[in-house]
N, C-alpha and C positions, 0 to 999 in steps of 0.2 A: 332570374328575378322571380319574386313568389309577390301576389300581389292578395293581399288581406281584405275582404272587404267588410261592411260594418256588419258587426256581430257575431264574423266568424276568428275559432279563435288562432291565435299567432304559432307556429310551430319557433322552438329555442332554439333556430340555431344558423340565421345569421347574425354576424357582428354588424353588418350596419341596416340603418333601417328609417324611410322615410315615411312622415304622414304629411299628406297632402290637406293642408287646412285650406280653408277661402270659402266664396258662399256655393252654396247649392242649388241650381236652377230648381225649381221647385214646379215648373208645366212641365207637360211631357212632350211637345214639342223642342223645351230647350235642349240644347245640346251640352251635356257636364266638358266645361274643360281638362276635367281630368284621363280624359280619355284620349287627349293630346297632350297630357304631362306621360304618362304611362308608355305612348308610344315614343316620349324623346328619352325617358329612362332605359328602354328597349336599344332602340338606336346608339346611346352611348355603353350600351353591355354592361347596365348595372345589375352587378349579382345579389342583393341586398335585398330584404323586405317593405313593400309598400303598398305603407295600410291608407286605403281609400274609403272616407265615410258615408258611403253609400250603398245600396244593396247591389248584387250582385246582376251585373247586365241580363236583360229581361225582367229580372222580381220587381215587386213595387216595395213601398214602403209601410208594412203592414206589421209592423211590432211598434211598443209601447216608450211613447218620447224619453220617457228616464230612462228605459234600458238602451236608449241610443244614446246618448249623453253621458251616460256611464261609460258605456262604449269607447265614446271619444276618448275621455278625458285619461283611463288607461292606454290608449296607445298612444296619446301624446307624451305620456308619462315615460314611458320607454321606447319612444323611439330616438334613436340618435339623431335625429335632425327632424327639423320642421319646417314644410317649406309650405308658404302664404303667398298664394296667389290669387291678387284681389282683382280682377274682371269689374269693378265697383261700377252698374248702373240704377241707378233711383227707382225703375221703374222696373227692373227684370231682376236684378242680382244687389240689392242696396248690402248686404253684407253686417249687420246690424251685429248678429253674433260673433261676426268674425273679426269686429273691434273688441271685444271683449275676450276672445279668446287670445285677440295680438294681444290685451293688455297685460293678460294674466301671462302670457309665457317671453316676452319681451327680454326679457331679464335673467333667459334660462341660457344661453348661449348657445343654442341648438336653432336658432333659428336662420332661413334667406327668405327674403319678401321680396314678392312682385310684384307688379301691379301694370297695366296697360298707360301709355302718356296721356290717356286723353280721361282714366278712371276719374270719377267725379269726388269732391269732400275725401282730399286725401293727404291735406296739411297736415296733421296730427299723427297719423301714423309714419309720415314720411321725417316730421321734427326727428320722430325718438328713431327711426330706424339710422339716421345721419348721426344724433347723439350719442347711440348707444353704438354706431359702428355695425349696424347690420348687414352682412353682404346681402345687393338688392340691383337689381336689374329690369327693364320695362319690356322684356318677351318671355313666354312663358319656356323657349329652348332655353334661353340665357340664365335663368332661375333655374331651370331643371340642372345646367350645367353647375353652376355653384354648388346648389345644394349635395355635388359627389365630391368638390373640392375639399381637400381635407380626410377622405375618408379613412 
């Protein structure tokens, strides 16, 4: 497994390749849950690319919001899958971007969403994830394991 993080750039040459969308603890107390996606990716021996939008464990976040968001939006462009894992709390992780980014890639067929049973304000994203048939599960193992299904 080769794991990307924001701004660095992708080497060509796995065929599969996951980004880890959902919100970003933003204290430096929190704890990013992708650091518990990474170690279930580990554990089931994915050989694949996964790009993480965030700086590299220790760095802080010290470059310019469009050149991160640029960032994003290429590796969600080409990654073969997109897995959204919404953690959704109002007061630590409300996830505001990350309905917008479910809106805009809903419809790419690339995606498994997740989200905790107890995630707050999550009718709307759960409507289209049922409508549109998204594979979706409420632990973030059980989402990590989907999103290699099909590889």
């Amino acid at each position: 497994m080769k794991v990307i993080y924001s701004l660095e750039k992708r080497p060509y040459d796995a065929l599969h390749s996951v980004f880890l969308a959902g919100p970003t603890p933003r204290g430096k107390q929190e704890v990013s849950w992708r650091s518990a996606a990474l170690y279930y990716f580990q554990y089931f021996k994915f050989e694949g690319q996964v790009f993480v939008p965030e700086p590299l464990p220790g760095k802080s976040w010290d470059w310019d919001y469009a050149e991160q968001v640029e960032w994003e939006e290429e590796y969600l462009r080409i990654a073969t899958k997109i897995l959204f894992w919404i953690p959704r709390t109002l007061d630590k992780m409300p996830g505001f971007t990350t309905n917008i980014e479910f809106g805009r890639w809903c419809d790419s067929g690339k995606l498994v969403v997740g989200w905790p049973s107890d995630a707050v304000k999550m009718r709307y994203i759960e409507h289209y994830v049922k409508k549109l048939e998204i594979p979706s599960a409420h632990t973030l193992v059980q989402t990590v394991k989907l999103s290699l299904s099909g590889e």
